[in-house]
Steps between C-alpha positions, in 0.01 A plus 500: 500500500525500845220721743813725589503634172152554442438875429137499573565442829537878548898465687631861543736591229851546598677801575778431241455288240767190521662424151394235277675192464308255420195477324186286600275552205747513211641224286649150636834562398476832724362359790751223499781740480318665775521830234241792474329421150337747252224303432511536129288283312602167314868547650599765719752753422720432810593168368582615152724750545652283766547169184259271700223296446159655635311226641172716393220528751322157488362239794691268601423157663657377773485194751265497801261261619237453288164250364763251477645487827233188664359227299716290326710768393565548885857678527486663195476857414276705255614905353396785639466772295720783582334850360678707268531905614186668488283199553255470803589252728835375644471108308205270445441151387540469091263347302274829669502850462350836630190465243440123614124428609401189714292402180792556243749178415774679661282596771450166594850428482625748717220410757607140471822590577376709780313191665789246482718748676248550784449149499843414546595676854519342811675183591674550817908471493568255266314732220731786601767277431364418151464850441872563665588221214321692223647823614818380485461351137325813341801700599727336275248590222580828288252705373289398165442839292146445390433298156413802316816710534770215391631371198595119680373186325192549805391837374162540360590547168703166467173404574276632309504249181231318382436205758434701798301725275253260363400410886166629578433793747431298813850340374683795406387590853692243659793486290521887555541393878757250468730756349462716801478286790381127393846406313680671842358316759579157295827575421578580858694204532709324813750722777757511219265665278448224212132381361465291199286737428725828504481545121152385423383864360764474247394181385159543521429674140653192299287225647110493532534230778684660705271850460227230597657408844605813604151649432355215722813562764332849514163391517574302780569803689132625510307278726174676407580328078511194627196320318741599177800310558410160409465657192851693458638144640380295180578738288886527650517112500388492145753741341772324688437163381485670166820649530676162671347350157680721277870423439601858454291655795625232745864591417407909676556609816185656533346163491665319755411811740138480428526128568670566854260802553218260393580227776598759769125669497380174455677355808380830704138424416548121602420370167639201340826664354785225445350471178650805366857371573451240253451781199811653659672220519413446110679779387788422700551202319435719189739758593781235636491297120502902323798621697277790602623657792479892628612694742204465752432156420676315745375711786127421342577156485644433830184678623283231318723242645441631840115466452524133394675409832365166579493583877337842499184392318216286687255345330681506207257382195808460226788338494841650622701636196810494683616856370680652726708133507541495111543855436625731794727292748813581559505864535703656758325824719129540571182489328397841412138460496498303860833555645571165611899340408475322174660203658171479706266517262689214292452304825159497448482494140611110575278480837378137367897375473606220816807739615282841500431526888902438544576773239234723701680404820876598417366797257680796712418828323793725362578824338421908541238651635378255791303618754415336818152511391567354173704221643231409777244515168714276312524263761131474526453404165811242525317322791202545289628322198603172712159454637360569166797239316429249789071515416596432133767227619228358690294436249782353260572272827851633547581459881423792706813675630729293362719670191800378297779769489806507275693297750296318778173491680321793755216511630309846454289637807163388527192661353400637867805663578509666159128604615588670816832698318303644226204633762734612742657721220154604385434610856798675537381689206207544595568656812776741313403593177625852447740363226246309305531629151177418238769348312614236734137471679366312201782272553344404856195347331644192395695344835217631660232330281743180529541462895087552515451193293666278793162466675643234666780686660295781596390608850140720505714798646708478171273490240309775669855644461476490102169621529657801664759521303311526150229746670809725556760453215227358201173747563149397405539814278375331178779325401358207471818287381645592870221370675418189268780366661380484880222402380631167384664450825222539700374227293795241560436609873192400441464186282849381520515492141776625306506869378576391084176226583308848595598699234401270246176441665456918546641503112717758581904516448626680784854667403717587816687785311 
């Protein structure tokens, strides 16, 4: 509650006494309605005799910054805990609560959660405009009445059955944690709301591999476990290959989603992760021969398509699968997960093909929604893919510039002009960036990663430029898959050696998702 209406604050009564009309301590139905409650106890009498549903008197959470808004969850959002009537306190973080101790489990959460939100303040303009972003994308969230109090297929007692029982305390712990806030903050999803991920608590219960990755997804959001997630890794790697070697496991849902969840945390740690696509990619085949299809699983695989991208992976240590080519092209709209046209992203699913800088180069971008923003960041990436198709044409000794259209010969611009477009956008951007969304500024990393690996073309004042421009837009925050990035460049800038040659030697895969 606000101060204003704090009685201890010993405000003269009035001289006449207004009449109620709305009630601040009563049920949720009556404070929506803006409607002086009874306060009867389970369900109030107001709403009764008036046929509607009391809402009772439970917390709620609701969206605000939270332990997940820096790191590599960076522009998402954790719950805040809205109290019920007669509870101390306006909201706090969940996973805490009024008895927590710095010594117990939850105390330790809540102070974790305390320290990443200090930690994450500062950061000049271009922060505010991430926040302005984040603001803008937590008001299109509704609020999520708190596990306890529903009867959805995420309730607590559609999850109470005998996997997530048999976990161990430190376990149950975590898992307890992902239902409140864990399973939010991954399911937060792109602008328009979507995350492979938005069902995961559902599907959790009917497969141990997935229970395994989401416990180590949690983990990974206490710095001060650390030492145990090696551990939690192995053991999530193991139950997915068991699953992807079981006929009638592959065929769920629930395992493809651990497998993407699997890779993702994977890729944010800067492990070797294109590995995991190849157990996806099994079941794929599995699921293509059975005729198994669902409703979510063409959404989940064009997300596993969009991870095998040959051009956003460097240092790749497996070979391209080609998913996205054999399995997702031809769709019409956007990718949910990324946002980018479909018509793009099959552009690069055939990066290595002779007429691919010529498609990138007439690709005009089309349909609702388009933003100048998004078209500037779509352009980026266009002039990103040719310089990225020309390196791989260069090695295959196609001629440099030179592309065979449907009906004659043109010559594309060269690889220094394509240079100074894409940094003169990324300027421009830099220099306004109140309408960077999270969303779309993980879409920056790739044309920007792309135009740093032309050493060559480079002046000093530009790559000090990129330097700039990922100590302002890609924080040295712990995230370490942002900053892996510059720090291959500033090892082409330095050796003249390629940034896939560096990878390999670093044996890291760096994913520019």
């Amino acid at each position: 509650m606000s101060a204003a209406l704090d009685t201890s604050r010993g405000a003269k009564p009035a001289t006449r006494k207004p009449k109620a009309t709305r009630s601040r301590n009563g049920c949720w139905t009556c404070r929506s309605r803006k409607k002086k409650c009874d306060e009867t106890h389970p369900e109030c009498m107001q709403c009764l005799n008036k046929g509607l549903k009391c809402e009772g008197y439970e917390a709620r959470l609701k969206w605000g910054n939270g332990v997940a808004s820096r790191g590599y969850l960076k522009g998402m959002n954790c719950p805040i805990m809205v109290m019920g009537p007669g509870e101390n306190g306006n909201m706090r973080k969940v996973g805490g609560s009024s008895k927590d101790s710095p010594d117990s489990e939850a105390g330790r959460v809540a102070a974790a959660a305390a320290a990443a939100e200090a930690a994450g303040g500062g950061g000049g303009g271009r922060a505010r405009a991430r926040a302005r972003g984040v603001k803008r994308r937590t008001e299109s969230q509704t609020e999520v009445e708190d596990s306890s109090a529903d009867g959805s297929p995420q309730s607590a007692a559609s999850l109470s059955s005998s996997l997530s029982s048999s976990l161990g305390s430190f376990d149950q712990e975590l898992f307890r944690e992902f239902k409140q806030w864990g399973s939010q903050c991954l399911s937060m999803g792109s602008d328009n709301g979507y995350s492979p991920f938005g069902e995961v608590l559902s599907y959790c219960e009917e497969s141990e591999s997935l229970m395994a990755n989401c416990l180590m997804f949690q983990l990974s959001l206490h710095p001060e476990y650390n030492e145990r997630h090696e551990a939690y890794y192995a053991e999530a790697l193991r139950l997915f290959r068991q699953d992807v070697c079981d006929h009638a496991r592959s065929l769920k849902d629930a395992t493809l989603i651990a497998g993407i969840l699997l890779s993702s945390i994977g890729m944010q740690n800067c492990k070797s992760w294109t590995m995991h696509l190849n157990g996806l990619y099994t079941i794929l085949q599995h699921r293509k021969v059975a005729q198994n299809q669902t409703p979510i699983a063409s959404e989940l695989i064009s997300t596993i398509g969009f991870l095998d991208l040959p051009s956003h992976i460097v240092g790749r240590q497996t070979p391209t699968l080609n998913i996205w080519r054999d399995y997702c092209r031809g769709k019409t709209g956007r990718e949910p997960s990324s946002g980018i046209p479909y018509s793009l992203l099959d552009i690069f699913s055939m990066i290595s093909e002779p007429n691919a800088e010529w498609r990138f180069w007439t690709w005009i971008p089309e349909g609702p929604g388009r933003t100048t923003f998004s078209d500037m960041v779509w352009e980026m990436t266009r002039l990103a893919g040719i310089i990225r198709a020309r390196g791989d044409h260069r090695r295959g000794g196609i001629p440099i510039g030179q592309r065979v259209s449907a009906n004659n010969e043109v010559s594309l611009p060269p690889t220094d002009a394509l240079v100074e477009r894409i940094l003169g956008q990324l300027e421009s951007l830099y220099d306004h960036p109140a309408d960077v969304t999270p969303a779309m500024l993980n879409l920056l990393l790739f044309p920007a990663f792309t135009v740093g690996t032309q050493y060559n073309l480079l002046t000093p004042k530009q790559k000090i430029f990129l330097e700039d421009f990922w100590g302002e837009f890609f924080l040295d925050d712990g995230s370490p898959h942002l900053q892996l990035p510059l720090k291959v460049l500033r090892e082409v800038w330095a050796t003249g050696k390629t940034a896939d040659q560096i990878a390999r030697d670093w044996d890291a895969e760096v994913g520019l998702f």
